[in-house]
N, C-alpha and C positions, 0 to 999 in steps of 0.2 A: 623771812627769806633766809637769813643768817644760820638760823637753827635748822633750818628743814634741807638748806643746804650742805652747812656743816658733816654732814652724814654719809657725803658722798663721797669716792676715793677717786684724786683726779690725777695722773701718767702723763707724765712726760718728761721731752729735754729739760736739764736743769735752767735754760736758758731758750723760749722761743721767741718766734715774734709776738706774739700776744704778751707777753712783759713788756715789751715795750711801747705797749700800744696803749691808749687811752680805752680804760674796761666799761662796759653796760654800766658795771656798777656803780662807776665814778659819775658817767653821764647821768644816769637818773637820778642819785641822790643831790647831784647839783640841782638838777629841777624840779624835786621835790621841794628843797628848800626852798626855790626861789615862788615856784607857782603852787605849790601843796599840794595835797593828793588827788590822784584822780582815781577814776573805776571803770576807765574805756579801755583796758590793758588787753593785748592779744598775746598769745600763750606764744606765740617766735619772740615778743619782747620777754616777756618773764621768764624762756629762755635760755636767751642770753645772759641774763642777769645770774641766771642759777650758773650758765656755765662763767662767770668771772672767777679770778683767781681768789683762794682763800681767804687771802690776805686784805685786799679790795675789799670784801664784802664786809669782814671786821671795819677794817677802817673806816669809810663809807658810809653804815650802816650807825656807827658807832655817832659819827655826824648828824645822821636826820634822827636819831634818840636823844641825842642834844639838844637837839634843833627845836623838837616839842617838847621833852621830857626835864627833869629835874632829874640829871643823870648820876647825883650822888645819893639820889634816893631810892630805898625800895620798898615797895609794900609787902604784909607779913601777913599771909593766908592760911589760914585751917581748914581742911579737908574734914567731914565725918560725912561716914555711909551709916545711916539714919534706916536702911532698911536692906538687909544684906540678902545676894543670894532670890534662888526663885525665878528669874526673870524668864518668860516665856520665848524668848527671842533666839535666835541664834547664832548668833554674832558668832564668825568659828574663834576669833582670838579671849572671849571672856569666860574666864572660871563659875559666873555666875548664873550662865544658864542653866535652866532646870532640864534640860535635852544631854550634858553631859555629864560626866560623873569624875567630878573634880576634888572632891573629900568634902563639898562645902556645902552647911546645912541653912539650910533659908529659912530665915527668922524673919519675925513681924516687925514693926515699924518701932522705933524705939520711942519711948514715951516724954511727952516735956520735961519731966523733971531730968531728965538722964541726959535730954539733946541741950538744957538751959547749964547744966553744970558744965559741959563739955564747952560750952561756949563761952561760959565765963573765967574758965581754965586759959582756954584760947585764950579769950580778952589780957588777962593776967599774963600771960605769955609774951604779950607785943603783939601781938596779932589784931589788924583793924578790919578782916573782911572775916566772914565762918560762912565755908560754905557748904549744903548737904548733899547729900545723893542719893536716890532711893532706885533699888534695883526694879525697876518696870519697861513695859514695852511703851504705857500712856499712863494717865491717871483717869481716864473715862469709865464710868463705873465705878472708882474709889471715892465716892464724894466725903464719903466718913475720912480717910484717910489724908486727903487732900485736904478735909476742914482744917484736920489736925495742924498740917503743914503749913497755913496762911497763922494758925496760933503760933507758929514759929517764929515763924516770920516777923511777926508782929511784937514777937517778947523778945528778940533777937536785938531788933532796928530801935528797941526803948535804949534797950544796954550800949547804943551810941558804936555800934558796929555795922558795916556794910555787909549786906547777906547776899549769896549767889544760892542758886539750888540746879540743881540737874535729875530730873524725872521723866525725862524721855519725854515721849511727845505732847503736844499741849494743844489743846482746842483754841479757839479765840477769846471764849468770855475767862479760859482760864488766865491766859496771859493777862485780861485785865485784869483777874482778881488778884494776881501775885503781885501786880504796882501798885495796886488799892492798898495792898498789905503791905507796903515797902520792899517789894526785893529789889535788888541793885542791878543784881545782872543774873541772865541763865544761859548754863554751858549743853549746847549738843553740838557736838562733836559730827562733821562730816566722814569724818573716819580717811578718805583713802577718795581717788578720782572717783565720776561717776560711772567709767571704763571698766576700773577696776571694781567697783564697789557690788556687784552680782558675783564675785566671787567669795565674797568673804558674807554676804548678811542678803537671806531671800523674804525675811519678815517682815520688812519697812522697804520701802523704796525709798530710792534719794530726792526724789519730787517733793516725796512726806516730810523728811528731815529738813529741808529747804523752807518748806511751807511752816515749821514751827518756828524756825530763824523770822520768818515773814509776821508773825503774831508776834513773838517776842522784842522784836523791834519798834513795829506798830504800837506795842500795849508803852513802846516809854523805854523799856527795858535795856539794859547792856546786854549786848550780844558775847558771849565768849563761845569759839567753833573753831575745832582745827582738824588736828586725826592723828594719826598709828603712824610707823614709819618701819617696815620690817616684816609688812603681810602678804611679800611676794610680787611686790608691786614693781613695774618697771620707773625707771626716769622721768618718763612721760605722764606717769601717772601722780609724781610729787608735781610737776610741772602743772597739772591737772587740778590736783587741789586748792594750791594756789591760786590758779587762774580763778576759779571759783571764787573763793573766800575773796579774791581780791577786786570782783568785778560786781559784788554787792552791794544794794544800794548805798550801804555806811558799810566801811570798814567796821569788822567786831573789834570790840574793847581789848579781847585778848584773844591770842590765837596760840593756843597750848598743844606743842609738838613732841611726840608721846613714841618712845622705844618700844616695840613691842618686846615681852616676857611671855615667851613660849610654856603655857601651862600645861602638864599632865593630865588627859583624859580631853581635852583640846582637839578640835578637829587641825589646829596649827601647832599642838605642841614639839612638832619635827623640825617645826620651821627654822633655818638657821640663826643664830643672833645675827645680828649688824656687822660686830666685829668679824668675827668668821667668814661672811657674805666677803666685806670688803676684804680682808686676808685673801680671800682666796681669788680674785679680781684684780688685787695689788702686785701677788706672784704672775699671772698669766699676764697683766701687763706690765712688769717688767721684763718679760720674755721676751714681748715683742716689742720695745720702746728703749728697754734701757741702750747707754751709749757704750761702742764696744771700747772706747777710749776712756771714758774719765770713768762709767758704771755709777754715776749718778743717776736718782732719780727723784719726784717732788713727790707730796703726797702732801695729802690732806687728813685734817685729824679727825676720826671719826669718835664714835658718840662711846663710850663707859655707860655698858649695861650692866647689868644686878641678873642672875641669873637664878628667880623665885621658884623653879619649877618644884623645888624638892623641898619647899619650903609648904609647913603645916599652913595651909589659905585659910583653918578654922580659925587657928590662932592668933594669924594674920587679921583678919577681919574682927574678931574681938576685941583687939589692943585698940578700941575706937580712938583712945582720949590721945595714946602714942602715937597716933601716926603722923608721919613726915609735915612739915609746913611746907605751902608753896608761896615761893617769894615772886610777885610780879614785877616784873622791872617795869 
């Protein structure tokens, strides 16, 4: 909630009655500690919650992470995309569809000896999760390729590492074979509400995306699902995915909330960044909020994008062994 909130820009008195008033945020995180999670939440409560004050939601937040977490600790995760490029889909935000013409060439599947080095690099790194990605719409009909991917799996989980894989959609006996194999967890991503979600992706439905969350769960699995933040969506529709991910039979393991980077040849690559959106939101209301007396106003901190568009995606995508870690908290 911290993070997906985080990104919004919020106007006003420097001083209203809702300072001083006891926030969503404070109330639930008390009775989360006290009674734990639930998954009966209605989108006027989650809300509320999203509109609490910045500050609130740190603090608060920072409580029920305590509350379950080992908060001076963090997990050290390696990302490798194992099969780049190609994908038939058309997600408008991904450089890797084979529908636009992004500079990026779609390569085959990279082979164990290449994906077992990369993982042992990780390993050596500090890193206790590797997890992979392969550019597909499914794996039905890769049975060759997907063998391949459970011999990962499986040489992965010996080396005393936690594996995640994200391959798009999944049948049911696949989700079992990937717990057979030891995977730890798998990431598909809900992307954006289900309002929103026909505007950005007409190749999957969100029923379908839901329904692999539902075998992935089913098979054992960790669920990790979140989405995009910056694909033109309204408020409602962060409020949206939330409600979603939060009314799930299990909360996912992890819920990875993701800046959009506007790519070249992108049906989104015009799309504004974050910062810009909010800029230009922050000026029109302080037009009509700021105080003609003191000229204060509050704001909230929005998100630090990287702006990839001009950046070579071949070479990006090549540098498999370099790319970024991501730390779980």
């Amino acid at each position: 909630m911290l993070m997906i909130r985080s990104l919004r820009t919020q106007l006003g008195p420097w001083a209203s009655r809702a300072s001083f008033s006891t926030s969503a945020a404070a109330v639930e995180a008390e009775r989360t500690i006290r009674d734990g999670y639930r998954n009966d939440w209605s989108k006027e409560e989650i809300k509320s919650i999203y509109d609490s004050p910045i500050l609130d939601l740190v603090f608060h937040g920072a409580q029920v992470h305590r509350h379950v977490h080992k908060f001076r600790e963090v997990q050290q995760c390696t990302l490798l995309s194992i099969k780049t490029g190609g994908c038939s889909e058309d997600c408008s935000y991904c450089p890797q569809s084979s529908r636009y013409d992004t500079g990026l060439k779609a390569q085959r599947l990279m082979n164990k000896g290449a994906v077992v080095a990369a993982a042992k690099k990780a390993k050596e790194a500090g890193s206790t999760r590797f997890c992979m990605g392969a550019a597909w719409r499914d794996t039905v009909g890769r049975k060759t390729n997907f063998s391949q991917i459970l011999d990962y799996v499986k040489e992965i989980r010996d080396m005393g590492m936690e594996v995640c894989c994200t391959l798009g959609m999944l049948e049911k006996q696949q989700a079992l074979e990937l717990k057979k194999a030891g995977l730890t967890a798998y990431n598909h991503n809900l992307d954006t509400s289900r309002e929103h979600y026909p505007n950005i992706i007409t190749t999957r439905t969100y029923d379908e995306r839901l329904e692999t969350l539902q075998y992935v769960r089913e098979a054992g699995i960790s669920v990790c699902s979140g989405g995009i933040i910056g694909l033109g969506e309204a408020e409602e529709d962060r409020v949206g995915l939330l409600h979603t991910l939060a009314t799930l039979p299990n909360h996912p393991e992890s819920v990875p909330i993701n800046a959009l980077v506007a790519v070249k040849g992108t049906p989104l690559q015009d799309q504004k960044t974050l910062s810009d959106t909010h800029r230009d939101r922050e000026e029109k209301g302080f037009e009509a909020y700021s105080d003609s007396n003191t000229g204060l106003r509050q704001t909230t901190p929005t998100a630090i994008t990287s702006d990839l568009a001009s950046v070579d995606l071949q070479s990006l995508y090549n540098s498999q062994a370099e790319r970024p870690l991501h730390l779980r908290l």
